[in-house]
N, C-alpha and C positions, 0 to 999 in steps of 0.2 A: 253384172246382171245379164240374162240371155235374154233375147229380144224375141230371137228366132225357132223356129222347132224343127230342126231338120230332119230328115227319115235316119235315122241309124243305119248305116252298112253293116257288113254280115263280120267284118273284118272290127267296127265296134264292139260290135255284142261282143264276141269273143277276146277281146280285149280287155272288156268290162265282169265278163265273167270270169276271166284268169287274175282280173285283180280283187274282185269284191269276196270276201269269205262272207257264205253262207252258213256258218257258225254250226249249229245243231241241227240245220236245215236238210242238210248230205249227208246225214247217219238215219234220218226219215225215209222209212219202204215209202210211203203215201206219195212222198213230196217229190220222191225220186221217180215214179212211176207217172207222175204229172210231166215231170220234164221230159222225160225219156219220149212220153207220149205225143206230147206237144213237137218235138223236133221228128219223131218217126211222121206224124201226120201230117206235119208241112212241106214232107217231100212227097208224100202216099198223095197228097189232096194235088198237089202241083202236076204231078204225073197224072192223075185223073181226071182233071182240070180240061188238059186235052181231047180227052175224050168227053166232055158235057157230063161228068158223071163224080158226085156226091160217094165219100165214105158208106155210107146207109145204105146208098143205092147200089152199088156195088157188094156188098152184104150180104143184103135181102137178095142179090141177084143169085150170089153164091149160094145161099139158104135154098131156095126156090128149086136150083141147078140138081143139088144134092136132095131134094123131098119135095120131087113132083106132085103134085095136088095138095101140097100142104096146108091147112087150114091156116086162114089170115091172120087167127086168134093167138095160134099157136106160132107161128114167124116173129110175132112182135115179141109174143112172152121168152121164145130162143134168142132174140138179139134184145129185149130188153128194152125196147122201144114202148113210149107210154102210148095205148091206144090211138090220143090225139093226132097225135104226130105221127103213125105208121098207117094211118088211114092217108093222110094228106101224101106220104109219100109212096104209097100204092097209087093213087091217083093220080099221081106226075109220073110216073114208070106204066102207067096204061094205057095215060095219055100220048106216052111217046111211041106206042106199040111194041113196048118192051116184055111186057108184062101181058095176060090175062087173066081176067078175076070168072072163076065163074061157081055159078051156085053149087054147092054142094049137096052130092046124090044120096048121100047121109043124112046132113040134116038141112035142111031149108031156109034155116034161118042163117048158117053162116056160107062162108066165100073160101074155094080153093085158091091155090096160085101156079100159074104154069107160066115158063118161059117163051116167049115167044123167038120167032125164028130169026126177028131182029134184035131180041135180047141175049141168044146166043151169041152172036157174032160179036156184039159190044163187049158180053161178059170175056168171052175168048183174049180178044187185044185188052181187058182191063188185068185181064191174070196177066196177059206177058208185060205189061206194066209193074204188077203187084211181084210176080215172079223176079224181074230185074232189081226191085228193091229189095228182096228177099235175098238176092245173090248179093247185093252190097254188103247190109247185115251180116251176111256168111263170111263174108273176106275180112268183113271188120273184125269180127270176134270168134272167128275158130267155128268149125263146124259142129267139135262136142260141145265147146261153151255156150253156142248158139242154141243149141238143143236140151243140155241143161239149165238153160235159163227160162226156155219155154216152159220144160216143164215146172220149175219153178212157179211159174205164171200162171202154170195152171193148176197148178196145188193154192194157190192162192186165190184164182178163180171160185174154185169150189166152196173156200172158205165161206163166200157172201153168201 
């Protein structure tokens, strides 16, 4: 009987995953793109961790970066972000003077998005973050594999 719960080391997991078959579970796209995801994200979050700065936030930063004035409407619906939550996190990124929200000369009722001069600078060091794992990825798996897997991802992207 275990009495205790101890944190797993990194050297368990991988012990535990070299012994456990996952049966019909790793011939699954779904289940395989969960995991894949879960392990790219918890080095993506860890490296931006440093910087005070959220996957989302980081995102929306990039979105913003590439489509100055973009309508707020329109950012969420690009990254897919349900209203609630892309409200709440414009308001933390405005809050920090990363961000500016300002009314739109179009229409009145909604909200642009511009980067501000301290959201450059953050966004800047979060690419050479995101950049560094991106060269990990590359050494891992070959620069064409790397590139036909994206687009894979993204042929599957489209599908939804």
């Amino acid at each position: 009987m275990r009495t205790s719960h101890r944190h797993r080391s990194e050297g368990d997991t991988d012990r535990i995953q070299a012994e456990i078959s996952l049966g019909p579970l790793a011939g699954y796209v779904g289940f395989m793109l969960r995991r894949i995801q879960t392990t790219v994200f918890s080095d993506f979050i860890a490296s931006l961790g440093e910087l005070d700065l959220r996957p989302a936030q980081y995102s929306l930063l990039e979105v913003i970066d590439a489509n100055p004035g973009l309508r707020q409407s329109d950012a969420a619906a690009a990254l897919g972000i349900q209203k609630a939550n892309f409200v709440a996190l414009v308001n933390e990124l405005e809050r920090r003077a990363l961000v500016q929200r300002r009314r739109s000369t179009a229409d009145r009722r909604s909200y642009s998005l511009h980067l501000q001069a301290r959201g450059r600078r953050l966004l800047e060091a979060a690419r050479d973050r995101h950049d560094a794992q991106e060269s990990r990825l590359r050494a891992l798996l070959g620069a064409q594999d790397r590139d036909r897997l994206l687009a894979l991802l993204n042929r599957l992207a489209d599908v939804s």
